[in-house]
PDB file as gemmi writes it, atoms N, CA and C in Angstrom:
CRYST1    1.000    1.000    1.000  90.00  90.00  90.00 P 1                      
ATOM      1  N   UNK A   1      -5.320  -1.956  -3.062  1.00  0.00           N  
ATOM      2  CA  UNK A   1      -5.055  -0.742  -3.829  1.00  0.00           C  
ATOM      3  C   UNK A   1      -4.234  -1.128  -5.059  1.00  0.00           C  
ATOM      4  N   UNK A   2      -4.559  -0.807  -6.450  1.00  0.00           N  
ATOM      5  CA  UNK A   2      -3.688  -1.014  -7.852  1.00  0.00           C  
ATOM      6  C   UNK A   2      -2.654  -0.309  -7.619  1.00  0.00           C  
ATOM      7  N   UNK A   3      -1.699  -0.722  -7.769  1.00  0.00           N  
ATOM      8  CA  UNK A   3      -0.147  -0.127  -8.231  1.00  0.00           C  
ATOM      9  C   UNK A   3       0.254  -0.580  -9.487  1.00  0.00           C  
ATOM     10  N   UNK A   4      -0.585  -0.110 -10.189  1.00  0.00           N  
ATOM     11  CA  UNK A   4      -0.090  -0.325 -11.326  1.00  0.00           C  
ATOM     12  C   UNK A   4       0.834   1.071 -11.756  1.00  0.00           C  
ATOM     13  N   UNK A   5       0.044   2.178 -11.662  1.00  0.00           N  
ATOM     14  CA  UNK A   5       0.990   3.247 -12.201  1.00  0.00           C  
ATOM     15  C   UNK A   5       1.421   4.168 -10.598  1.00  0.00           C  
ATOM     16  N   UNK A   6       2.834   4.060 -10.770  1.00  0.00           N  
ATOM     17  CA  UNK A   6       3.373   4.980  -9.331  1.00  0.00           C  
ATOM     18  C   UNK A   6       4.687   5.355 -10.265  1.00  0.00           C  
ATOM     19  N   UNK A   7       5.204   6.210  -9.127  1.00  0.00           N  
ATOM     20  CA  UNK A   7       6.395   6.616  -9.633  1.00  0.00           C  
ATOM     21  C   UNK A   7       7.359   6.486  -8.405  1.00  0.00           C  
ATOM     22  N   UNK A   8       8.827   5.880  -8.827  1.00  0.00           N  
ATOM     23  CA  UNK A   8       9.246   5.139  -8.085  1.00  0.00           C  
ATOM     24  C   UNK A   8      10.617   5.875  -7.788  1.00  0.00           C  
ATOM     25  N   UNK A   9      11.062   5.855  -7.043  1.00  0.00           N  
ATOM     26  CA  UNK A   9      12.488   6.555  -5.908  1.00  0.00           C  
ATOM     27  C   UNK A   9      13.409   5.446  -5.535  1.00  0.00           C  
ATOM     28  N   UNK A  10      14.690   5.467  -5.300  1.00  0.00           N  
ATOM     29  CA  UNK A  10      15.344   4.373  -4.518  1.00  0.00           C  
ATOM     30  C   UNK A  10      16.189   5.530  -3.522  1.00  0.00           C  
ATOM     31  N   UNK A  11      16.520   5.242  -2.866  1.00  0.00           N  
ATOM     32  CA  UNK A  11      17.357   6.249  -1.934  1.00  0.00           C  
ATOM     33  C   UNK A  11      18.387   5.283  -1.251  1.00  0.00           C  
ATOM     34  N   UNK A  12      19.260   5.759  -0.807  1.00  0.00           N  
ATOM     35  CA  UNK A  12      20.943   4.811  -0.047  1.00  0.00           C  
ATOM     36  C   UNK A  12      19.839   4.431   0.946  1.00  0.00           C  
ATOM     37  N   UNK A  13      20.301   3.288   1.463  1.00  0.00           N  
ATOM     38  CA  UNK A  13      19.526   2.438   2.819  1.00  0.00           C  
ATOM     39  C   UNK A  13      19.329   3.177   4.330  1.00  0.00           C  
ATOM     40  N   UNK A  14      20.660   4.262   4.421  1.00  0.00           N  
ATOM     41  CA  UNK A  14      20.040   5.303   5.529  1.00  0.00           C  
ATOM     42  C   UNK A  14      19.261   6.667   5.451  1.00  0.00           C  
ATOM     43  N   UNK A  15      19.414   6.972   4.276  1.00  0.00           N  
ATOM     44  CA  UNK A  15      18.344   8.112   4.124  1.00  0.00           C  
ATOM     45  C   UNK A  15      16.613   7.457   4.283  1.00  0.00           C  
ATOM     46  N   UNK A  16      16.659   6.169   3.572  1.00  0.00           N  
ATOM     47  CA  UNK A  16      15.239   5.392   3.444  1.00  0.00           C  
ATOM     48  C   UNK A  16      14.941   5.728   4.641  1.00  0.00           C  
ATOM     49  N   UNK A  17      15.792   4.789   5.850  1.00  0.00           N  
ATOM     50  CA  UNK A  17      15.559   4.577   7.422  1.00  0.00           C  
ATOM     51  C   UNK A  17      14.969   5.612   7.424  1.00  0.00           C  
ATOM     52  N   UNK A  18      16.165   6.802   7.452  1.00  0.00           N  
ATOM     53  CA  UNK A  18      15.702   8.357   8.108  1.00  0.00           C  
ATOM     54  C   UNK A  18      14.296   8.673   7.327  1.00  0.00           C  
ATOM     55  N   UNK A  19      13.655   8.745   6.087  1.00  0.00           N  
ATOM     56  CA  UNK A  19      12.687   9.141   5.811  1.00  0.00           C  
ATOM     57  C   UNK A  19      11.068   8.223   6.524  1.00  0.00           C  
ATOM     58  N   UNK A  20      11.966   6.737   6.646  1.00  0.00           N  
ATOM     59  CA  UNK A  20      10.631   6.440   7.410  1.00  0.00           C  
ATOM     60  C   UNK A  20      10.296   6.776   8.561  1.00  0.00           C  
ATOM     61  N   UNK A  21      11.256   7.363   9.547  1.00  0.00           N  
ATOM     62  CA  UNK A  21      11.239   7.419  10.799  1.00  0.00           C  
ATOM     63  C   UNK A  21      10.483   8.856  11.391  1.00  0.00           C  
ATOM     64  N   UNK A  22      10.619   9.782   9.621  1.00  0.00           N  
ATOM     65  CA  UNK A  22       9.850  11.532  10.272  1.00  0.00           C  
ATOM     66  C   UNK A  22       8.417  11.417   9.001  1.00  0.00           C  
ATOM     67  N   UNK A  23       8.232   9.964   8.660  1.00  0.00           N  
ATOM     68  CA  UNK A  23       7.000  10.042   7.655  1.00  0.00           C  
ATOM     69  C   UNK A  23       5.873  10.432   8.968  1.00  0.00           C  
ATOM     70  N   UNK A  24       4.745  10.824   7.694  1.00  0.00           N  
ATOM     71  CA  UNK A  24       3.653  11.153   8.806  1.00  0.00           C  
ATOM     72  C   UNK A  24       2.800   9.490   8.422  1.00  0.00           C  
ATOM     73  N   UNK A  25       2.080   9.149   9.537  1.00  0.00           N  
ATOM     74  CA  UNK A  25       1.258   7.932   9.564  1.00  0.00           C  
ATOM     75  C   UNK A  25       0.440   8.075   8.067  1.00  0.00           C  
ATOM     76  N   UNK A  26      -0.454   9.119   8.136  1.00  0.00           N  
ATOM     77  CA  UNK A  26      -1.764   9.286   7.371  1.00  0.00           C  
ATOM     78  C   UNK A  26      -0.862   9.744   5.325  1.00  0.00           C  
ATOM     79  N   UNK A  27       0.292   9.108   5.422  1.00  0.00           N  
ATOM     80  CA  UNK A  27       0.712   9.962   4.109  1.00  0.00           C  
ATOM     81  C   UNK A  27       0.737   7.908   2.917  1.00  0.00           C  
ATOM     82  N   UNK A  28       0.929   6.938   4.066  1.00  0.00           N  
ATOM     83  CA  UNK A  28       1.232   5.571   3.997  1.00  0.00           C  
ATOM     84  C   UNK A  28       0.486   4.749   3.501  1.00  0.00           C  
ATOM     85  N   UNK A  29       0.903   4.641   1.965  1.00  0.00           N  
ATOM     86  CA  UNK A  29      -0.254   3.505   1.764  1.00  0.00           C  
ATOM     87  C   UNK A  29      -0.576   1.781   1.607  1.00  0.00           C  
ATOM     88  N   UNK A  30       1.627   1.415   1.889  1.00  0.00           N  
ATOM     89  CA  UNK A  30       1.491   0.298   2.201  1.00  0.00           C  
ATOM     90  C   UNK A  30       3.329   0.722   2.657  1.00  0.00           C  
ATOM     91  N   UNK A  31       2.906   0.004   4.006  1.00  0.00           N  
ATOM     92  CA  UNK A  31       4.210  -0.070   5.334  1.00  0.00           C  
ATOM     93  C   UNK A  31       5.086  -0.136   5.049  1.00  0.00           C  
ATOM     94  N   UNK A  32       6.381   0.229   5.489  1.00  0.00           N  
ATOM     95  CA  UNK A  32       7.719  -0.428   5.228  1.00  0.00           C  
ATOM     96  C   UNK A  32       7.681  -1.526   5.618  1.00  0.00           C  
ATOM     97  N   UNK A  33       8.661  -2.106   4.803  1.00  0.00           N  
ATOM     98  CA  UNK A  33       8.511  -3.712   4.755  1.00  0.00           C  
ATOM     99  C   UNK A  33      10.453  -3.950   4.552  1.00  0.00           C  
ATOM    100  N   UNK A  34      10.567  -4.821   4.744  1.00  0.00           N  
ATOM    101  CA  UNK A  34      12.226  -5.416   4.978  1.00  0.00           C  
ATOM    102  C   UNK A  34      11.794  -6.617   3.862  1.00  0.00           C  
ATOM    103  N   UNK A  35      12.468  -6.888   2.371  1.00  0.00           N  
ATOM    104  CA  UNK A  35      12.573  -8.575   1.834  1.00  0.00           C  
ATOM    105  C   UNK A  35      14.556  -8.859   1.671  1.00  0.00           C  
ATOM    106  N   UNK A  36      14.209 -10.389   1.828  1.00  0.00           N  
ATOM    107  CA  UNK A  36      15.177 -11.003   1.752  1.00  0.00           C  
ATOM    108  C   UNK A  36      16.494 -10.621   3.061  1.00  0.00           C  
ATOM    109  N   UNK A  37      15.889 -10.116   4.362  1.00  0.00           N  
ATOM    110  CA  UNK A  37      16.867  -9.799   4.945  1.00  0.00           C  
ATOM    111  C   UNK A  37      18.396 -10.548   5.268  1.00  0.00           C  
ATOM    112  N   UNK A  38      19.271  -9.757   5.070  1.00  0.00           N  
ATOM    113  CA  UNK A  38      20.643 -10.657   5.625  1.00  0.00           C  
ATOM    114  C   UNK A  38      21.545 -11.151   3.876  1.00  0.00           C  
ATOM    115  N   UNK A  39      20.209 -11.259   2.641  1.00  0.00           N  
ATOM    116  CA  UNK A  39      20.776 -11.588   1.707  1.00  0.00           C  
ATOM    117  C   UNK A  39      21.950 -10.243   0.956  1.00  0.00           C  
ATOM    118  N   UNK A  40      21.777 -10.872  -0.205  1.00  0.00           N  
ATOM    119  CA  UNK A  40      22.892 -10.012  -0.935  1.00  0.00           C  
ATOM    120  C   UNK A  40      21.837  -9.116  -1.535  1.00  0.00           C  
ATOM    121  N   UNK A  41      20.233  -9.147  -1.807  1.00  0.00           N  
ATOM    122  CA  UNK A  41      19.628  -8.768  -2.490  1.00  0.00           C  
ATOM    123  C   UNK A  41      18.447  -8.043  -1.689  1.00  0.00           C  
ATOM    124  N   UNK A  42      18.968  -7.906  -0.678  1.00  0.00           N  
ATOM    125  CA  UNK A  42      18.162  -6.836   0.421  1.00  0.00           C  
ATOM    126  C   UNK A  42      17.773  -5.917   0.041  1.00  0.00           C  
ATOM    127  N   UNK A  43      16.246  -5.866   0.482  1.00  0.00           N  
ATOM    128  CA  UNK A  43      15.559  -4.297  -0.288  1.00  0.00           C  
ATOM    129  C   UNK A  43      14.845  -4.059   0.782  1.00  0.00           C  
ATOM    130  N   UNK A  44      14.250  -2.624   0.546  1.00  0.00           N  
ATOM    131  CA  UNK A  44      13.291  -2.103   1.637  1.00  0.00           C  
ATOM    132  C   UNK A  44      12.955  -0.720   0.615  1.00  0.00           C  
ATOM    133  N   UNK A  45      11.326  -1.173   0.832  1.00  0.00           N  
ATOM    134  CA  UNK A  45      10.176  -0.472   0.344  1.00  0.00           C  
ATOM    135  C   UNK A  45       8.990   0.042   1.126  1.00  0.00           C  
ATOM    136  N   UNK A  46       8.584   0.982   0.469  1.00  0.00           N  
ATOM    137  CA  UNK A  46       7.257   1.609   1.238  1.00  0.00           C  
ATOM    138  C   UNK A  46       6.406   2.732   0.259  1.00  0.00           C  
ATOM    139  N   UNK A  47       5.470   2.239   0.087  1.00  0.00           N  
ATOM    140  CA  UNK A  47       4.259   3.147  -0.983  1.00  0.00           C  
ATOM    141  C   UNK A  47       3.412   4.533   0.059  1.00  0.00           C  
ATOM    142  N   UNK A  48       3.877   5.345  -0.772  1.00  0.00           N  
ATOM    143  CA  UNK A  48       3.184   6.604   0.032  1.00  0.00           C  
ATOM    144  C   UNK A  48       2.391   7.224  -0.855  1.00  0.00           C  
ATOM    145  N   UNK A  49       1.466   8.393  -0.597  1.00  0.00           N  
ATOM    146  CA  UNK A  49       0.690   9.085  -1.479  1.00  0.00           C  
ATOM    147  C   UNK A  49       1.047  10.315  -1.695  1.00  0.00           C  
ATOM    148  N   UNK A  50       1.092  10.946  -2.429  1.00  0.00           N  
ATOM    149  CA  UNK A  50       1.778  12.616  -2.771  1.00  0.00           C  
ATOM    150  C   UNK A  50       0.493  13.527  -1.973  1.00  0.00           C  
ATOM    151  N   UNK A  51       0.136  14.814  -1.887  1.00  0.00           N  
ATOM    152  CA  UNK A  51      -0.756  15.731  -1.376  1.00  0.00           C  
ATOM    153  C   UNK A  51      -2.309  15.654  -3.082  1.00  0.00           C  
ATOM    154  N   UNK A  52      -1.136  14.921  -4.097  1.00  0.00           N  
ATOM    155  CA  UNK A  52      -2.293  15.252  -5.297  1.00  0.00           C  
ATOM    156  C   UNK A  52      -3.143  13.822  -5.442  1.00  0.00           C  
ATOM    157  N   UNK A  53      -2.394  13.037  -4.284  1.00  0.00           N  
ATOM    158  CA  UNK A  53      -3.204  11.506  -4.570  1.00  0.00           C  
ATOM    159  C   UNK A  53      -2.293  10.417  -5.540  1.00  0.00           C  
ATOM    160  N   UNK A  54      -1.053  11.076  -5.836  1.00  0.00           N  
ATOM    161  CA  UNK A  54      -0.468   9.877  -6.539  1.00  0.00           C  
ATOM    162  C   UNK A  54       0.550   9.198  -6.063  1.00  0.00           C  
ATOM    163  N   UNK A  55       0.992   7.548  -6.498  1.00  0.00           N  
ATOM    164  CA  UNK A  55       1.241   6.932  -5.821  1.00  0.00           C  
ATOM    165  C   UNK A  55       3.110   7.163  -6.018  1.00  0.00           C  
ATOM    166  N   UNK A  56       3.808   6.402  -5.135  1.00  0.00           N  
ATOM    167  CA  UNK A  56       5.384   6.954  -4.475  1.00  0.00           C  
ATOM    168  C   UNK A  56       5.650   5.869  -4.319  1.00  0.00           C  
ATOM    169  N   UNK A  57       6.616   4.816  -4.887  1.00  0.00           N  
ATOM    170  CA  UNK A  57       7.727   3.645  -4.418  1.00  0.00           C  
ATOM    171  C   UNK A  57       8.453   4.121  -4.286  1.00  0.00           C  
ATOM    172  N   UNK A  58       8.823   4.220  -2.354  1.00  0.00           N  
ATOM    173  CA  UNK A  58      10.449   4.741  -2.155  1.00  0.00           C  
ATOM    174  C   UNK A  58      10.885   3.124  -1.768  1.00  0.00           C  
ATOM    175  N   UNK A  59      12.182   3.306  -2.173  1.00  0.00           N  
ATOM    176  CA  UNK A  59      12.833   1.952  -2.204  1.00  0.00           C  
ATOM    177  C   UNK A  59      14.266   1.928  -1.495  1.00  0.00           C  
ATOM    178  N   UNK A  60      14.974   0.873  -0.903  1.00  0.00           N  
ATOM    179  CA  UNK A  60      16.205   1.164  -0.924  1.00  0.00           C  
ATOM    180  C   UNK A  60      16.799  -0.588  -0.906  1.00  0.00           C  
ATOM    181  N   UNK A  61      18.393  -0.679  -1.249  1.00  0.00           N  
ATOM    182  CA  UNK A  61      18.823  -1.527  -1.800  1.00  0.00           C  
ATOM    183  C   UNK A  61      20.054  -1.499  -0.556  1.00  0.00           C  
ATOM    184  N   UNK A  62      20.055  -2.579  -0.011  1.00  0.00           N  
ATOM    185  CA  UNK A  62      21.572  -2.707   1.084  1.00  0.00           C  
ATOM    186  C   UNK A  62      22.447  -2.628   0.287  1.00  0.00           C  
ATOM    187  N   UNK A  63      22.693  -3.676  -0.743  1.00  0.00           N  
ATOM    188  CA  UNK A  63      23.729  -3.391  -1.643  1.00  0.00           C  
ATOM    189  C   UNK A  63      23.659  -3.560  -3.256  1.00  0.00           C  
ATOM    190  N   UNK A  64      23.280  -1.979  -3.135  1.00  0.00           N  
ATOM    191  CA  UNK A  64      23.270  -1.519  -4.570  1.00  0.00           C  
ATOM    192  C   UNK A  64      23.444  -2.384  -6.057  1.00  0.00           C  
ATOM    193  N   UNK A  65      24.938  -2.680  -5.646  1.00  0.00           N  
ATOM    194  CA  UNK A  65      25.046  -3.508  -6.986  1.00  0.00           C  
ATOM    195  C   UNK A  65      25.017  -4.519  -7.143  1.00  0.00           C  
ATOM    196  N   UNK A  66      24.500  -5.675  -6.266  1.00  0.00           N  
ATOM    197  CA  UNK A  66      23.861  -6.685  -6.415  1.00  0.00           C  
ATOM    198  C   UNK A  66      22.560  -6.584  -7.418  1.00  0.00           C  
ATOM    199  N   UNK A  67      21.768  -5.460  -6.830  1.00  0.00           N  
ATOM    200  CA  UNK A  67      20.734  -5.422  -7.690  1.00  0.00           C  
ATOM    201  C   UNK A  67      20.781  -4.437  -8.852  1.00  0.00           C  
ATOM    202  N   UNK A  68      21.514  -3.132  -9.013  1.00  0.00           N  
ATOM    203  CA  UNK A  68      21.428  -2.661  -9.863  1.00  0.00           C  
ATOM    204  C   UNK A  68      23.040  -2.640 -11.257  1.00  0.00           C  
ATOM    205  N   UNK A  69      23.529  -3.169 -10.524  1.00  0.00           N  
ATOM    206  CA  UNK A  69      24.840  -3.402 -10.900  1.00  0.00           C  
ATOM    207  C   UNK A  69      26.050  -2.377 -11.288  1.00  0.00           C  
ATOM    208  N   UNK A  70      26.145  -2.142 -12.869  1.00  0.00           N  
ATOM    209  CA  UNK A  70      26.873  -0.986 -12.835  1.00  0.00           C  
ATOM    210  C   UNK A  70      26.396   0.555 -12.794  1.00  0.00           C  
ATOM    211  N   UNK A  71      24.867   0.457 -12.885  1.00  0.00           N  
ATOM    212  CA  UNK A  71      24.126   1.790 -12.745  1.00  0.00           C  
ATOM    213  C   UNK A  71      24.314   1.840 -11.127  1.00  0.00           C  
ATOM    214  N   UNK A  72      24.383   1.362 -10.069  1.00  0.00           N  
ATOM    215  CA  UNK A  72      24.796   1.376  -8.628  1.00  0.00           C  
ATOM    216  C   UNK A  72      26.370   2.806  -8.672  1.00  0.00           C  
ATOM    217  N   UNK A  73      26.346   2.491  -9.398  1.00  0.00           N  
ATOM    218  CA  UNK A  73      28.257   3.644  -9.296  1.00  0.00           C  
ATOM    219  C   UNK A  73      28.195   5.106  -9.167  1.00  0.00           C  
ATOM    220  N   UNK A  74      27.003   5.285 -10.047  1.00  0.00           N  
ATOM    221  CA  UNK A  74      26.846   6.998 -10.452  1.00  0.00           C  
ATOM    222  C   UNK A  74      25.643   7.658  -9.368  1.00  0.00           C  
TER     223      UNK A  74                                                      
END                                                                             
């Protein structure tokens, strides 16, 4: 599937959890996935589809400002 154009979300690392855990199966268009676990640069992603067919990077970051740095604050 192209991902080229999606529109993308990050959410705190327990809301992510919580949203994957009440997703519906059939909404999923590529799994949650865990990279770099244990690092400083821990992420967790998952591509979903909206009801209109378009594509959703929800994302989340263990620690924020490793990766986003001072935009992590607000």
């Amino acid at each position: 599937m192209p991902r080229t154009r999606h529109f993308g979300a990050t959410l705190p690392w327990n809301e992510w959890e919580l949203l994957v855990s009440r997703l519906a199966d059939d909404l999923i268009v590529e799994p949650p996935t865990v990279s770099y676990p244990g690092e400083p640069v821990e992420q967790a992603k998952m591509m979903i589809r909206d009801p209109s067919g378009n594509l959703i990077e929800i994302k989340a970051y263990r620690h924020p400002d490793q990766i986003l740095g001072h935009l992590a604050d607000g």
